[in-house]
C-alpha positions in Angstrom: 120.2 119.4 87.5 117.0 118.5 85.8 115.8 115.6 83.9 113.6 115.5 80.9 111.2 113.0 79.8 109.7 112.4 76.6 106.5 110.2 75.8 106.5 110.8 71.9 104.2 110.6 69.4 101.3 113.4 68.4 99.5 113.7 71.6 102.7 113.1 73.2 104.5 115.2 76.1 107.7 116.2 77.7 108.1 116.7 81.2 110.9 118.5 83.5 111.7 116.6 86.4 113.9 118.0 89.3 116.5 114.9 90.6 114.0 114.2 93.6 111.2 113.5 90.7 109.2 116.8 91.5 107.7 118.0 88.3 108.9 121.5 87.2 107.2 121.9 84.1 105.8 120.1 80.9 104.7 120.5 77.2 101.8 119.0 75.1 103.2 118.6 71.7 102.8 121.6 69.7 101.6 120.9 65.9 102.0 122.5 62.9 101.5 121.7 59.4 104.2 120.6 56.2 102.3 120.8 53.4 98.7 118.2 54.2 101.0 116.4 56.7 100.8 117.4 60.0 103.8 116.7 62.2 105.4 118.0 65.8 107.1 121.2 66.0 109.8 120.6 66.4 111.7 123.6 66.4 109.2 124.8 69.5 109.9 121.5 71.3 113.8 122.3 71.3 113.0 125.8 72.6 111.1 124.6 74.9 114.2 122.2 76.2 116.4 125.0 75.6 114.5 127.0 78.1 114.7 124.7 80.6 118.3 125.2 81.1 120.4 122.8 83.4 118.8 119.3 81.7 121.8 116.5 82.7 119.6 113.4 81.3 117.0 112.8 78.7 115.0 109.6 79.2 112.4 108.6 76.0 109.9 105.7 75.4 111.4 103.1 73.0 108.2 102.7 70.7 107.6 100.3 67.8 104.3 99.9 65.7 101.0 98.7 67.6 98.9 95.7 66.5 96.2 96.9 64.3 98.2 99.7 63.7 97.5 101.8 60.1 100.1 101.8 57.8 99.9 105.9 58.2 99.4 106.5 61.4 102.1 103.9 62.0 104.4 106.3 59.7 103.4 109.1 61.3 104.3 108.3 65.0 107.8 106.7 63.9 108.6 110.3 62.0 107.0 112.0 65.5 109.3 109.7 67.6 112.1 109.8 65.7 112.1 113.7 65.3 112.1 114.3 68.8 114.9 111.7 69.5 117.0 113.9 66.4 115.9 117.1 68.5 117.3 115.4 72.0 120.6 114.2 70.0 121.4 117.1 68.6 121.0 119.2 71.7 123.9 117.3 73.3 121.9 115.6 75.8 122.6 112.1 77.1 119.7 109.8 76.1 118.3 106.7 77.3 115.6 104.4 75.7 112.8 102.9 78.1 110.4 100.3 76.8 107.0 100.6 77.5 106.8 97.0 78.3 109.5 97.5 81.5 108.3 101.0 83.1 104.3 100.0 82.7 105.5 96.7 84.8 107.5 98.4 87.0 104.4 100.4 88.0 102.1 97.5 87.8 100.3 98.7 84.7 101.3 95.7 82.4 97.0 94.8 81.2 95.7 97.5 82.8 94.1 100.4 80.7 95.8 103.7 79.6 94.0 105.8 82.5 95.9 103.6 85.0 98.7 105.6 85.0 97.2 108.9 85.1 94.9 107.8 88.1 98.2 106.4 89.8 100.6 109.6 89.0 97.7 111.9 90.2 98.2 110.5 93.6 101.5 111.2 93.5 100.7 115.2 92.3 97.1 115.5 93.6 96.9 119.4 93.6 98.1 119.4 89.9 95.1 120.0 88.4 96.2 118.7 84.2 96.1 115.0 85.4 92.4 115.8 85.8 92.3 115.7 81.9 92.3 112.5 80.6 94.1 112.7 77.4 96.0 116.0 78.8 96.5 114.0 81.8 97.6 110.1 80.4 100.8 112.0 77.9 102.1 114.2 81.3 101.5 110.5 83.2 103.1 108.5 80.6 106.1 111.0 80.0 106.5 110.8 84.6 106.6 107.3 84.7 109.0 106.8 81.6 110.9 109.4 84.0 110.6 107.6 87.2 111.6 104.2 85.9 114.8 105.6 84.1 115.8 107.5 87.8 114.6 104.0 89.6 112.2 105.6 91.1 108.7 103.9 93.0 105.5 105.2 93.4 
């Protein structure tokens, strides 16, 4: 049994977890292009689940527009979000919202800045060498910890 976790938007990620909250695998968004917009790929984002094979839960951050916030950019990440949330629905796959607002306090992240996680997650997986990268490394960190908090897990 595996779980999946997504942190959505753009730059976002989703991670494979086994149940003892080992990370198996993970994918940085892929992009592609509908006319000038560009959005997720989806269809490579459900292969990519597909591939993964025995997923039992699906956890994904419950995200709402950002203070100073474009109106576009806003759009864009709700059509991101909500197309991977359409691709987890329709695979069958039991889904659970997490706020970012109860897993970042969970981890003690609440004021802290976005590298927080990454720097506390590489502890956790110092040999793997993508939380190195700081935007690489913050979605796989992000997309962990949404993980973690929806399992009950502590770092």
């Amino acid at each position: 049994m595996k779980i999946l976790s997504i942190d959505p938007g753009m730059s976002g990620c989703a991670v494979v977890l086994d149940m003892s909250g080992d990370l198996l695998t993970y994918t940085l968004f892929p992009t592609t292009f509908i006319g000038k917009s560009k959005r997720i790929d989806i269809p490579s984002v459900a292969a990519f689940i597909r591939d993964q094979g025995d997923i039992s839960r699906c956890f994904i951050e419950k995200v709402g527009a950002m203070p100073g916030q474009g109106v576009t950019s806003m759009f864009n990440f709700g059509h991101a979000a909500g197309a991977l949330e359409g691709c987890v629905a329709a695979m069958g796959l039991p889904l659970t919202h997490v706020t970012p607002q109860s897993w970042k306090h969970a981890f003690g992240l609440i004021g802290c800045d976005k590298d927080a996680a990454r720097a506390k997650v590489a502890l956790r997986f110092p040999h793997f060498k993508d939380l190195q990268q700081k935007g690489k490394g913050q979605a796989i960190s992000d997309a962990i910890l949404i993980a973690y908090h929806g399992m009950g897990f502590r770092l």
